[in-house]
Backbone bond lengths (Angstrom), bond angles and torsions (degrees), N, CA, C in turn:
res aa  C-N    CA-C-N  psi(-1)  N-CA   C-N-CA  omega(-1)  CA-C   N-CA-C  phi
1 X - - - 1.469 - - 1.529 111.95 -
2 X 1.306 115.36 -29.34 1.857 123.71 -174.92 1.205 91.56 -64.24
3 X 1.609 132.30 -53.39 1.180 110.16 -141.17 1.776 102.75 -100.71
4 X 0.993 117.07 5.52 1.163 141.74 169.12 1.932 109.36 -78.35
5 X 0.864 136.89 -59.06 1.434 163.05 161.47 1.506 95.45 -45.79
6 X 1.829 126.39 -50.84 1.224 116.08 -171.23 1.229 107.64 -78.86
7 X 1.404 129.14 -26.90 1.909 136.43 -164.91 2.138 95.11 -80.25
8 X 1.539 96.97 -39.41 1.456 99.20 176.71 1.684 124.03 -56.43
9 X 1.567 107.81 -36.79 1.040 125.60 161.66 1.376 139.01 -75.80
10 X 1.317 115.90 -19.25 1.543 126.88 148.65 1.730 114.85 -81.06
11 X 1.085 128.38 -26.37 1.483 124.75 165.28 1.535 118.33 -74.64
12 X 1.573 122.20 -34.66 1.524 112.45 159.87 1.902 107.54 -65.90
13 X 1.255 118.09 -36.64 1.774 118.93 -169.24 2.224 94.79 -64.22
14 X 1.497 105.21 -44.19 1.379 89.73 -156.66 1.675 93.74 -97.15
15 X 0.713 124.33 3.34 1.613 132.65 -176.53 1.634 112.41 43.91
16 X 1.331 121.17 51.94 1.658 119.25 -168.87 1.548 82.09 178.53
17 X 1.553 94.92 137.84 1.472 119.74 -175.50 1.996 101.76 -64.75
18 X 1.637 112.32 -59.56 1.191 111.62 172.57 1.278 141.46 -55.32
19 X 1.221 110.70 -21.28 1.460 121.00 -168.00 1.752 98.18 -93.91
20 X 1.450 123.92 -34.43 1.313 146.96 179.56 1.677 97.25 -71.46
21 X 0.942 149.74 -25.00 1.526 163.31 120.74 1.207 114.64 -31.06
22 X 1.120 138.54 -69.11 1.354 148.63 -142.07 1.819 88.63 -89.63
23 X 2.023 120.44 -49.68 1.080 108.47 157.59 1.275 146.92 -55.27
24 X 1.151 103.92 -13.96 1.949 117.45 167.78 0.785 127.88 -73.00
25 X 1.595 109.44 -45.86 1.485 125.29 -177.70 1.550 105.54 117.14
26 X 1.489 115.24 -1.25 1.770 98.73 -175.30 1.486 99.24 -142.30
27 X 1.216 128.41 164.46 1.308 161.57 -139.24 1.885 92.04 -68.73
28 X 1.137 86.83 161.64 1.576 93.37 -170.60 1.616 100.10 -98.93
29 X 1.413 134.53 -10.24 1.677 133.40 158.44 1.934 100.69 -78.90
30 X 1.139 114.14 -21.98 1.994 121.25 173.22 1.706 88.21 -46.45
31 X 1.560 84.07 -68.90 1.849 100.46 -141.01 1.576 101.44 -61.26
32 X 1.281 131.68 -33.64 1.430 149.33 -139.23 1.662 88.70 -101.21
33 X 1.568 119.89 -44.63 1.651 110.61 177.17 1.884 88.97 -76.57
34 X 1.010 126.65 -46.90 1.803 114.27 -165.20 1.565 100.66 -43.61
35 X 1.664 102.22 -43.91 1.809 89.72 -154.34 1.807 91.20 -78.72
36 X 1.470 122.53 -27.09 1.499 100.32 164.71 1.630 141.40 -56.22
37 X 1.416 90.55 -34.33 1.221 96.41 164.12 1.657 138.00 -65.95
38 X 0.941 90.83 -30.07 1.671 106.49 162.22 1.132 98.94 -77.49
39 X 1.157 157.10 -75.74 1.480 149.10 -158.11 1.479 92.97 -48.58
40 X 1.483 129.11 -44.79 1.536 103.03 -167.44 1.476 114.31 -90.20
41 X 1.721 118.75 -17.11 1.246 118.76 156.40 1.391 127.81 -36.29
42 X 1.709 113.83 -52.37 1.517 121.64 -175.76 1.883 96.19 -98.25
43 X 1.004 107.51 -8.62 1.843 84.40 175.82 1.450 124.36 74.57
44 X 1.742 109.66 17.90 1.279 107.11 175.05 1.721 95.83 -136.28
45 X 1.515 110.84 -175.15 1.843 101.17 179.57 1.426 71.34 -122.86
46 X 1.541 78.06 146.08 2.023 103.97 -171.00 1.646 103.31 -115.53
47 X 1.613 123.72 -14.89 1.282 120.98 154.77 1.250 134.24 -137.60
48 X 0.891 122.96 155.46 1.578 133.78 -157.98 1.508 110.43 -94.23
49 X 2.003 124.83 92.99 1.321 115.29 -157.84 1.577 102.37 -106.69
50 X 1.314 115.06 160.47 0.946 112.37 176.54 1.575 107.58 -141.75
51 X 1.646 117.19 -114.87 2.010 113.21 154.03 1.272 89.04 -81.93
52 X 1.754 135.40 -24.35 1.480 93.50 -173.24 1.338 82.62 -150.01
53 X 1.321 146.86 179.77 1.265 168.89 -8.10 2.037 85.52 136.56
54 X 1.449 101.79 111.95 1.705 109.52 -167.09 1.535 99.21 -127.77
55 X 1.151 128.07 7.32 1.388 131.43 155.94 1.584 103.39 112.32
56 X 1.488 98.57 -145.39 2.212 82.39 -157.07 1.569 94.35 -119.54
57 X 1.343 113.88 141.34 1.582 110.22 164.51 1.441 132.58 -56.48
58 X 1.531 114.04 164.13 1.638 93.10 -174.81 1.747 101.12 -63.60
59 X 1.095 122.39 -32.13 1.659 102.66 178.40 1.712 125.09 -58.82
60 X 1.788 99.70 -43.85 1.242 90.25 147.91 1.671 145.44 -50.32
61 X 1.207 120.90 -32.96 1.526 109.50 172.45 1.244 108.08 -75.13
62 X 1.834 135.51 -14.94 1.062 115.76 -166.38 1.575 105.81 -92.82
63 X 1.511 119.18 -23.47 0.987 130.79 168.32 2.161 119.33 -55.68
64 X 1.311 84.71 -54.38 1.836 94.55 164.35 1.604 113.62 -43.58
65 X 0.839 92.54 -54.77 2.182 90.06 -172.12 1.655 91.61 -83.57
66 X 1.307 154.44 -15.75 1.353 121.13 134.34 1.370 126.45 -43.03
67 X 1.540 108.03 -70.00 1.668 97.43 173.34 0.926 123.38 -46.73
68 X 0.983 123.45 -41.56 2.177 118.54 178.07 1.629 97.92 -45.80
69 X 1.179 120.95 -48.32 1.576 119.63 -175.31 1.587 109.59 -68.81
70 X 1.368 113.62 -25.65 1.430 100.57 -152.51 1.652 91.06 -96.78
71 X 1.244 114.98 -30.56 1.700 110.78 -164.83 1.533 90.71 -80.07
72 X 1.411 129.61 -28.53 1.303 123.54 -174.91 1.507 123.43 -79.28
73 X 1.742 104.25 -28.65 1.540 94.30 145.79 1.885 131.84 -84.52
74 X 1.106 94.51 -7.04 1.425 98.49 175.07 1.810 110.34 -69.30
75 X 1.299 99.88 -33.80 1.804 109.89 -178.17 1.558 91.51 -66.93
76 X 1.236 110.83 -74.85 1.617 103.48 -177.29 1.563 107.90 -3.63
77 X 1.686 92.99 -91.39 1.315 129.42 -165.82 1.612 99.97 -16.19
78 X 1.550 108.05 -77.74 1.363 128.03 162.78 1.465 124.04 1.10
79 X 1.664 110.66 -72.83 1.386 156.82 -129.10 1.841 86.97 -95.26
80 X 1.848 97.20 -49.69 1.602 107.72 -160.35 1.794 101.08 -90.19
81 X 1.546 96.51 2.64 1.598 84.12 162.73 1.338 131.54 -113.07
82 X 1.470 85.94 -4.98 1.894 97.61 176.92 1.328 103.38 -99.17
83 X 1.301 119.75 -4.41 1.145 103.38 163.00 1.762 134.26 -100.81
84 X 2.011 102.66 4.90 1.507 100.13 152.42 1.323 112.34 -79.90
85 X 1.612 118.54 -12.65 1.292 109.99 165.17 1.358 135.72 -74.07
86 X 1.105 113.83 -40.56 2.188 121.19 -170.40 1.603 85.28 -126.20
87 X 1.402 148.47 -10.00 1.542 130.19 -167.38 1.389 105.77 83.00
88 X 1.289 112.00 -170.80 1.773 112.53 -173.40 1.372 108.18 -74.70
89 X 1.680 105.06 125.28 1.416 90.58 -167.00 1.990 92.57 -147.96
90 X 1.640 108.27 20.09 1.470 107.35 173.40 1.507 128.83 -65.41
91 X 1.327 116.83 -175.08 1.495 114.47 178.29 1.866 94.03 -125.64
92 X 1.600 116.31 140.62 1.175 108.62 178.23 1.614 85.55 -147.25
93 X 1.388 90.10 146.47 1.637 125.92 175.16 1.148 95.98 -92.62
94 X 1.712 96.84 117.05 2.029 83.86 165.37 1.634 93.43 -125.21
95 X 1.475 131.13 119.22 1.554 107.92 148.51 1.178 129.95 -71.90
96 X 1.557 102.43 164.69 1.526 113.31 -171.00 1.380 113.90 -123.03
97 X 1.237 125.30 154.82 1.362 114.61 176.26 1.523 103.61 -89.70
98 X 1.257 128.69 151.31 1.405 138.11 160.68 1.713 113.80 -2.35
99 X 1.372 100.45 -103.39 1.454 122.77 161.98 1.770 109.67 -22.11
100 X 0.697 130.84 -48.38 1.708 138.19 -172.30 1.842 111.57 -66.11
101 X 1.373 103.93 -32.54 1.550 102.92 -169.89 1.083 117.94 -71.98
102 X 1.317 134.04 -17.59 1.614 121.67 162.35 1.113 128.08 -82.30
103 X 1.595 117.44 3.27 1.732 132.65 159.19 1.554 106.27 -97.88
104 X 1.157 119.36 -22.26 1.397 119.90 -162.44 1.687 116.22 -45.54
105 X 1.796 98.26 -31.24 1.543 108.41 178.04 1.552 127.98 -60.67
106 X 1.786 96.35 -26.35 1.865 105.35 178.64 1.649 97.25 -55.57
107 X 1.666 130.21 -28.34 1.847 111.87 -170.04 1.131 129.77 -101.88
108 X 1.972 90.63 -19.13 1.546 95.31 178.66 1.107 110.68 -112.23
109 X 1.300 147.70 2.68 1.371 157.64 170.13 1.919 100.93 -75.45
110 X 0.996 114.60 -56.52 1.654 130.48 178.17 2.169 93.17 -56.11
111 X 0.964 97.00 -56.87 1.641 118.55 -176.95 1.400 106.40 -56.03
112 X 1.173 124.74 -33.28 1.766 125.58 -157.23 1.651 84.92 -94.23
113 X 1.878 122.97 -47.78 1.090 123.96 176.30 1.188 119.17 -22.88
114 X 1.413 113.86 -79.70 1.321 125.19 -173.10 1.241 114.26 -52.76
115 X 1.408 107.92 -37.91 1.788 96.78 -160.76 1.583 98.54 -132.42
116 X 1.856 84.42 92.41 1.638 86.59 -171.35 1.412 127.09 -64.79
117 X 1.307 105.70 -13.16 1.525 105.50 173.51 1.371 131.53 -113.06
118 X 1.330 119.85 22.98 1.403 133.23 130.08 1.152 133.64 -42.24
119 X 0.838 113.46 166.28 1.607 110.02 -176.83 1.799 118.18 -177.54
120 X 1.481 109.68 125.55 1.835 112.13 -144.00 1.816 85.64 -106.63
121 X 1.333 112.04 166.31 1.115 122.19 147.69 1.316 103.92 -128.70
122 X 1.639 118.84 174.54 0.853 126.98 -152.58 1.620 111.03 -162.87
123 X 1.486 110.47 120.78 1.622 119.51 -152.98 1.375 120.35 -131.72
124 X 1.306 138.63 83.80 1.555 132.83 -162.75 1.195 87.23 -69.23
125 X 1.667 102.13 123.69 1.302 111.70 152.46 1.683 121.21 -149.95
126 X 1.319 121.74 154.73 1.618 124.98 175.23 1.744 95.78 -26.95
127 X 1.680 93.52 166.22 1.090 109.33 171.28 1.639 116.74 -77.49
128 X 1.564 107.31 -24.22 0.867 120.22 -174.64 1.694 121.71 -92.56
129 X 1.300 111.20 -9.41 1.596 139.06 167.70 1.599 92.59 -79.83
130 X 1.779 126.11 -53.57 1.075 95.88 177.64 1.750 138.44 -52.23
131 X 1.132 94.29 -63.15 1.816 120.21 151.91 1.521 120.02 -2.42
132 X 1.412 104.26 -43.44 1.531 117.15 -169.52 1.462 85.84 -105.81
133 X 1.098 130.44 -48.90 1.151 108.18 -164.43 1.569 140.21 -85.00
134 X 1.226 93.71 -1.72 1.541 112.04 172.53 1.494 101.73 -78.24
135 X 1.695 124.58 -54.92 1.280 146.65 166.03 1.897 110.91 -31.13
136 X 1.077 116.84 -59.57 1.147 130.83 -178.03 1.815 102.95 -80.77
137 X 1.347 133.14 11.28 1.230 127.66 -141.73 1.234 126.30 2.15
138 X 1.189 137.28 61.60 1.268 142.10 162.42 1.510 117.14 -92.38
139 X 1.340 118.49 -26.62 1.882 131.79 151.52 1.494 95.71 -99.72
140 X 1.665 105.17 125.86 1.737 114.94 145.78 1.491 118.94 -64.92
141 X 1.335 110.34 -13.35 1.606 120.41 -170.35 1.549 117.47 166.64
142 X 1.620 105.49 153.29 1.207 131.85 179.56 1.369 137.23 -115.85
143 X 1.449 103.02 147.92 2.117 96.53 162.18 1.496 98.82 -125.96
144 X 1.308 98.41 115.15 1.514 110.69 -175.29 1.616 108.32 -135.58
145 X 1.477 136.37 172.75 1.144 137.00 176.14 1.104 100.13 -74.68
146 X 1.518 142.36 140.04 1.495 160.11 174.77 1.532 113.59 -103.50
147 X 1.142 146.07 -14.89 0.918 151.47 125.96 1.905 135.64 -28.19
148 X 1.221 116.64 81.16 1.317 128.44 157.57 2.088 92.11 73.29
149 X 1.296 110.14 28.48 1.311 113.93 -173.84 1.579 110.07 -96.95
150 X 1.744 118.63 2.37 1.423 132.32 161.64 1.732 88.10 49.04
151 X 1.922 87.34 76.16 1.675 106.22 175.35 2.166 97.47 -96.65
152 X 1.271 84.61 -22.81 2.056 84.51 -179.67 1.487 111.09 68.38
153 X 1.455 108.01 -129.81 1.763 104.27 174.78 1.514 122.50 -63.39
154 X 0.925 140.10 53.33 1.277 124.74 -161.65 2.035 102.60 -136.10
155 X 1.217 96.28 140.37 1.158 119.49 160.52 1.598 133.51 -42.58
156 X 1.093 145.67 104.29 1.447 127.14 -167.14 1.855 118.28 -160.26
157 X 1.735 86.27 134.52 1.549 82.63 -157.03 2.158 81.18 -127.83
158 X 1.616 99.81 139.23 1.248 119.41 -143.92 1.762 77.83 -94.64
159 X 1.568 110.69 133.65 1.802 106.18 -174.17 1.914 95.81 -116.78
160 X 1.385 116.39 -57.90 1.445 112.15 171.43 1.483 113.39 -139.52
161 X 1.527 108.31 -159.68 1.671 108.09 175.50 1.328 107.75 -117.76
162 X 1.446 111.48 134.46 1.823 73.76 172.34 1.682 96.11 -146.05
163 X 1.429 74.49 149.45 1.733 117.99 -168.29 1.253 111.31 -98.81
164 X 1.892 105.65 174.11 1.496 98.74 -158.28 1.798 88.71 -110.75
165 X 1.294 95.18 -175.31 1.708 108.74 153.12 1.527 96.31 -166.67
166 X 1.503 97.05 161.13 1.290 126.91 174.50 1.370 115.38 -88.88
167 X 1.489 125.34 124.02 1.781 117.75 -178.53 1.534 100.27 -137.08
168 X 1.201 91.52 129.35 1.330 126.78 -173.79 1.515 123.27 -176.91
169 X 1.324 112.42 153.82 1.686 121.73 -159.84 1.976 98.15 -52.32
170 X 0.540 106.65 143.68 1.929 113.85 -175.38 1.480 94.91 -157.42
171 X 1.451 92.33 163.21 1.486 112.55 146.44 1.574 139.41 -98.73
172 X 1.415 93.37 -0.46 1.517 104.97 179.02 1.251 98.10 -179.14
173 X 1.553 97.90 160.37 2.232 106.33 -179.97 1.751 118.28 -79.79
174 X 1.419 111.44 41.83 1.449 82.40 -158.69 1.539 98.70 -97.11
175 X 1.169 114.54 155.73 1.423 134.19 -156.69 1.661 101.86 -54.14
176 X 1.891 114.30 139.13 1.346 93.34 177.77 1.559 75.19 -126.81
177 X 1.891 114.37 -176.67 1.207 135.68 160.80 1.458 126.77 -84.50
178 X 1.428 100.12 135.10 1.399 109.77 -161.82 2.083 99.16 -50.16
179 X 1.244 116.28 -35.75 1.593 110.22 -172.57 1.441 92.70 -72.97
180 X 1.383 143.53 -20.03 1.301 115.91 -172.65 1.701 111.25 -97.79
181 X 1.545 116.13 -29.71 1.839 117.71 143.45 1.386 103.68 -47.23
182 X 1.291 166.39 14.77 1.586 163.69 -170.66 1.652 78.50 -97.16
183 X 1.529 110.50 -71.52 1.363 132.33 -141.07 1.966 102.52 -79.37
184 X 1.062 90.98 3.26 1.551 81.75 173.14 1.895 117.15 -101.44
185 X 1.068 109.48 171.46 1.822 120.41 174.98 1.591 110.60 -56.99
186 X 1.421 108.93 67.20 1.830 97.00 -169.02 1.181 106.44 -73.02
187 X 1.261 96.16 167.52 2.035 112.06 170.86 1.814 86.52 -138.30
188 X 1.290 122.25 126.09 1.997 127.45 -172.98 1.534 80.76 -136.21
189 X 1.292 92.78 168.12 1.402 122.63 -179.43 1.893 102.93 -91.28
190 X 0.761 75.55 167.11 2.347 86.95 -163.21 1.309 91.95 -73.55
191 X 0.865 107.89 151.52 2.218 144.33 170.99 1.059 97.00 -25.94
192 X 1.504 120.56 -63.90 1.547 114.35 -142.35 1.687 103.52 -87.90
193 X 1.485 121.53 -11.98 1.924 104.60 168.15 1.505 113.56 -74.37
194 X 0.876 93.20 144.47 1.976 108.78 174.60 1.796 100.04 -46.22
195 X 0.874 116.27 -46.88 1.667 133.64 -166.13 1.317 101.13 -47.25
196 X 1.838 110.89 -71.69 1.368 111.30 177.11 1.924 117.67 -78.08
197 X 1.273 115.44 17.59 1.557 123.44 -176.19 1.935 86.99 -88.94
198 X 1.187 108.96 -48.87 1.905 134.61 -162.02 1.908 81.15 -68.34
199 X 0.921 116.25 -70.35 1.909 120.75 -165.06 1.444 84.11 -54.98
200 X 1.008 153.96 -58.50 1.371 136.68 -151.41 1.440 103.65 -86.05
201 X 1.175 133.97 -29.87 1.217 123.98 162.77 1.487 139.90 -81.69
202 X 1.387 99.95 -3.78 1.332 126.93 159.05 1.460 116.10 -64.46
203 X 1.973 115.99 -49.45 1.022 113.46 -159.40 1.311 91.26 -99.41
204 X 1.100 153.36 12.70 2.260 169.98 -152.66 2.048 68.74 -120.72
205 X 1.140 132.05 -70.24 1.093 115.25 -155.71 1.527 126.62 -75.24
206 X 1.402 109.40 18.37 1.356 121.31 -160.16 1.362 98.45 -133.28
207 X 1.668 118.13 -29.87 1.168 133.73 171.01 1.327 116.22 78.75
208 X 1.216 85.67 50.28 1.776 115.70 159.61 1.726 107.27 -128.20
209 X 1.282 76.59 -172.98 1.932 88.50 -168.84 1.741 89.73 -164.02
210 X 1.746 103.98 132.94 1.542 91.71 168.55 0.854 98.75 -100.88
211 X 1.503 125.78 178.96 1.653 152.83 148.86 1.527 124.00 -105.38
212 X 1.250 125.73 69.23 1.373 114.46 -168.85 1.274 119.07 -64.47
213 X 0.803 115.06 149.59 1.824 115.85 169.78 1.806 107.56 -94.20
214 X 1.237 121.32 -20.58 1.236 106.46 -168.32 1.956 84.75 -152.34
215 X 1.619 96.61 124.06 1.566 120.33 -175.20 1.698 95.91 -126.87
216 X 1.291 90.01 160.88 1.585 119.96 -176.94 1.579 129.91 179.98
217 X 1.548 121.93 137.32 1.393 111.84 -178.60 1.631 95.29 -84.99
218 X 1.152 131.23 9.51 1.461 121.86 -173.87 1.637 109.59 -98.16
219 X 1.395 117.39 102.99 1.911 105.34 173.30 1.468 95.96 -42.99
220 X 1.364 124.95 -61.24 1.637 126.76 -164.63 1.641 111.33 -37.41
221 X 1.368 136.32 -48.58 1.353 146.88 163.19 1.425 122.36 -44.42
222 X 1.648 103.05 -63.29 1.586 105.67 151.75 1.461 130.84 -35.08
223 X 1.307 109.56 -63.89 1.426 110.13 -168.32 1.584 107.08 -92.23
224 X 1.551 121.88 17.54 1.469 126.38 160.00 1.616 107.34 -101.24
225 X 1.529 130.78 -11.35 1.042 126.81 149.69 1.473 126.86 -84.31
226 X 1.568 115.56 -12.83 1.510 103.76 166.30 1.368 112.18 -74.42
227 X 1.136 119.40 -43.92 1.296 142.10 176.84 1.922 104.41 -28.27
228 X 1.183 98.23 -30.09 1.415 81.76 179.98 1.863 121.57 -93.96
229 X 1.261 105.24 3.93 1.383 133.17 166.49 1.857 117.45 80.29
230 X 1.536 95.63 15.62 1.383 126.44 -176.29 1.985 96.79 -87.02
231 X 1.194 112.37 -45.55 1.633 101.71 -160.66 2.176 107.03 -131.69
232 X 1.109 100.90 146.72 1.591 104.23 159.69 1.211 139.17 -87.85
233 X 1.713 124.72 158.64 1.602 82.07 175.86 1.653 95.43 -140.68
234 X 1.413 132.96 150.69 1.333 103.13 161.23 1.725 133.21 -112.55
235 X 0.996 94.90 145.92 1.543 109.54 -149.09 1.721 94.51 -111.19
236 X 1.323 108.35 152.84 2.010 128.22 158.31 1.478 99.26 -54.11
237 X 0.994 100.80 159.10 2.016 112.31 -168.58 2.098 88.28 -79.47
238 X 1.123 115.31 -45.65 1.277 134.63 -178.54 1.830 102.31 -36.59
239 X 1.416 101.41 -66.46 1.612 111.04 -169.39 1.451 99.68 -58.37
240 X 1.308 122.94 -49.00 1.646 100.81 -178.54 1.321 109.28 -85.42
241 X 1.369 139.57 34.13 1.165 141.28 146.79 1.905 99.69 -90.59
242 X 0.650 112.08 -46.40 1.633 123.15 -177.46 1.316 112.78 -29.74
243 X 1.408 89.48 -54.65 1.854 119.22 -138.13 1.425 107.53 -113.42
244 X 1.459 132.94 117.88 1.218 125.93 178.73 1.609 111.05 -57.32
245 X 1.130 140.03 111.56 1.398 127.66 -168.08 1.752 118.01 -81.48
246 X 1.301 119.25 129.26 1.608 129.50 166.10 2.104 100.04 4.24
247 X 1.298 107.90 148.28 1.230 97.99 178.16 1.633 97.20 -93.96
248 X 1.271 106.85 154.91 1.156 141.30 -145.71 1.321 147.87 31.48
249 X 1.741 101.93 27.85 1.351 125.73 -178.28 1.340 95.24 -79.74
250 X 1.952 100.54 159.75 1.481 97.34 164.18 2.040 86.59 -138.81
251 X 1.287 87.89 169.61 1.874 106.87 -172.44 1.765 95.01 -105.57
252 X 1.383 100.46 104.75 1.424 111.26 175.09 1.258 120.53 -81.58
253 X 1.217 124.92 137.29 1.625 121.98 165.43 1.682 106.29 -64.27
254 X 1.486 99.86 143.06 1.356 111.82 -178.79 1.523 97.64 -98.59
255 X 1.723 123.09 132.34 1.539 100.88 176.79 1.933 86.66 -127.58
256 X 1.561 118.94 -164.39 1.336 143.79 128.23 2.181 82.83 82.86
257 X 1.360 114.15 49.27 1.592 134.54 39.21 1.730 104.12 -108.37
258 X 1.146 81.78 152.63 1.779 95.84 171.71 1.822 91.89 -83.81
259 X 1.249 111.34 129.94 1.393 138.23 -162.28 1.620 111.75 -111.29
260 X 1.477 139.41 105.54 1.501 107.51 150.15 1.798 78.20 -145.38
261 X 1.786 99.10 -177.27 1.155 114.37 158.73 1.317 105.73 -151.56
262 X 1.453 113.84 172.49 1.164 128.14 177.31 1.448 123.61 -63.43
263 X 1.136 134.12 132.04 1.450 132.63 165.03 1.632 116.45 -142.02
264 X 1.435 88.84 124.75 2.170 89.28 -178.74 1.435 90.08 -177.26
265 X 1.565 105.37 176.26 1.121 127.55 -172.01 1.406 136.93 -45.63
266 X 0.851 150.97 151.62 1.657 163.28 -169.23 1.321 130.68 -140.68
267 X 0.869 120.28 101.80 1.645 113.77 161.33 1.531 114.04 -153.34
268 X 1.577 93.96 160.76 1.233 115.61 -159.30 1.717 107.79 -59.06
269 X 1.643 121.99 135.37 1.644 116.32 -163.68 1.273 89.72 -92.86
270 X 1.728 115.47 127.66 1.054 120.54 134.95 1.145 142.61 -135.94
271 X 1.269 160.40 -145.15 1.412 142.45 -155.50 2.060 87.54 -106.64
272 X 1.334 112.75 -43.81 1.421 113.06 -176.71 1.090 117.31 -118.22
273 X 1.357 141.47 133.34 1.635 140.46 160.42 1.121 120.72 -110.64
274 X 1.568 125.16 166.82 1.109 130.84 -163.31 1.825 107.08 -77.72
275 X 0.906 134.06 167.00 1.606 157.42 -140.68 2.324 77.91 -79.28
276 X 1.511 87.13 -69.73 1.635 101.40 -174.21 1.191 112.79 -62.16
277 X 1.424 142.93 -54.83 1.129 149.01 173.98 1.695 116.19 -40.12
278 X 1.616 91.93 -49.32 2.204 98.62 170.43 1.322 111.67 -73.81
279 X 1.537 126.89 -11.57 1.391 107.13 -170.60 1.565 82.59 -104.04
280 X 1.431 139.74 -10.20 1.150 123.06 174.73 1.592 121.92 -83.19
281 X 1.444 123.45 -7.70 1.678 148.93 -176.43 1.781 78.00 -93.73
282 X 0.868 127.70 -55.13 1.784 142.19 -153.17 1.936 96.14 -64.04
283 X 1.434 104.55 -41.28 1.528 118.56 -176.07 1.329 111.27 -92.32
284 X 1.156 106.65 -12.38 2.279 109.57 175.69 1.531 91.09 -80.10
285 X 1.096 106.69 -54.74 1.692 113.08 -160.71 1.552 112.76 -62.06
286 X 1.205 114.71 -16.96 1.315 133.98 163.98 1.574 110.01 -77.98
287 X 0.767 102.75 -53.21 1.797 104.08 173.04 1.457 98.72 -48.60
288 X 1.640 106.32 -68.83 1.157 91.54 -144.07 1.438 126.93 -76.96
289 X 1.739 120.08 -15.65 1.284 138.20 159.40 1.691 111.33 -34.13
């Protein structure tokens, strides 16, 4: 029935009988008798067929958010028995938001310590990629902003703050105001990351507004146009820790509003977690103490 429940759950995620195959690992007549077979196990039709694959019935969606529960305690289960055998020894997907990956090493570096035979991957993604993807279990966990980011059921342990600065050619870091960064040659990161949604409402609160001439989801793009000593950009306190910065730039504190938000861990609340997943909630809480 698990593995039946898991093929069901990759055919609502990829929405196409083949591609939901090709993610399993078996034949697209495999996957197509599994999800029948489940339909005649529970006695209802869980998708809606047509020439191709038309999405899931209402019994199907109600059936989906069971399986999400049931294969996710079944992993536990799994997870919590191999690990009275070898100790913590799972694999967890965590995405990250942008901004977060050059800290990302303070949870899982401390984390890999302990549990040498674990083993993390690691996925930049939106805040809102996280969101779904913990939901959909496709992330065991996240570092995302926690702040007013409508996380819902979820688990969350607070790791740092993070703040902005201004980078651009200077002679020294000393703190400027977010309305007078308004007035400079920006280069920001594009609309759709949370990061640059937060900078614009930072600078709405200062009562400015920028206009960039030159946007990008890439820090690398950004800070190859400051680099030419023509434009600024503003960046998470994190990224110019990351990033060797342009020579003779410096990373200004942004003040007048004083700016941070929350960013740390996530995961989905439930009554049980996997062996790896608790010693990784077990290693935030350590951070963050």
């Amino acid at each position: 029935m698990i593995d039946k429940l898991e093929m069901f759950m990759i055919l609502a995620r990829e929405g196409h009988f083949g591609r939901a195959a090709e993610a399993y690992g078996v034949t697209q007549p495999t996957l197509s008798s599994a999800i029948r077979a489940l339909e005649e196990s529970l006695g209802v039709q869980l998708v809606w067929r047509g020439a191709r694959y038309q999405g899931l019935t209402p019994e199907g969606q109600r059936v989906l958010e069971h399986a999400r529960r049931i294969v996710g305690e079944a992993r536990a289960m799994q997870d919590e028995m191999r690990e009275a055998r070898h100790g913590v020894a799972g694999h967890l997907r965590i995405g990250v938001i942008p901004t977060a990956l050059p800290r990302i090493a303070r949870l899982t570096a401390p984390f890999l310590a302990r549990n040498r035979s674990a083993r993390v991957t690691l996925l930049s993604r939106s805040s809102a990629e996280i969101r779904e993807g913990i939901a959909t279990q496709e992330l065991d966990a996240g570092i995302t902003y926690l702040d007013g980011a409508g996380l819902g059921r979820m688990e969350e342990v607070a790791l740092w703050l993070e703040t902005y600065r201004l980078v651009e050619r200077a002679p020294d870091d000393a703190a400027l105001p977010w309305a007078e960064a308004a007035a400079r040659p920006l280069c920001l990161l594009t609309p759709d990351m949370q990061n640059r949604r937060l900078i614009d409402g930072h600078l709405a609160a200062a009562g400015a507004q920028a206009a960039p001439r030159v946007e990008s989801n890439s820090t690398i793009a950004l800070l190859s146009h400051v680099a030419t000593g023509e434009w600024s950009a503003i960046l998470a306190e994190a990224l110019c820790e990351g990033f060797a910065l342009p020579p003779g730039c410096r990373a200004r504190p942004l003040i007048a509003p004083e700016a941070a938000h929350r960013v740390g861990l996530v995961v989905e609340h439930r009554a049980t977690y996997t062996p790896s997943l608790r010693a990784l909630i077990a290693e935030a809480h350590r951070i963050a103490d």
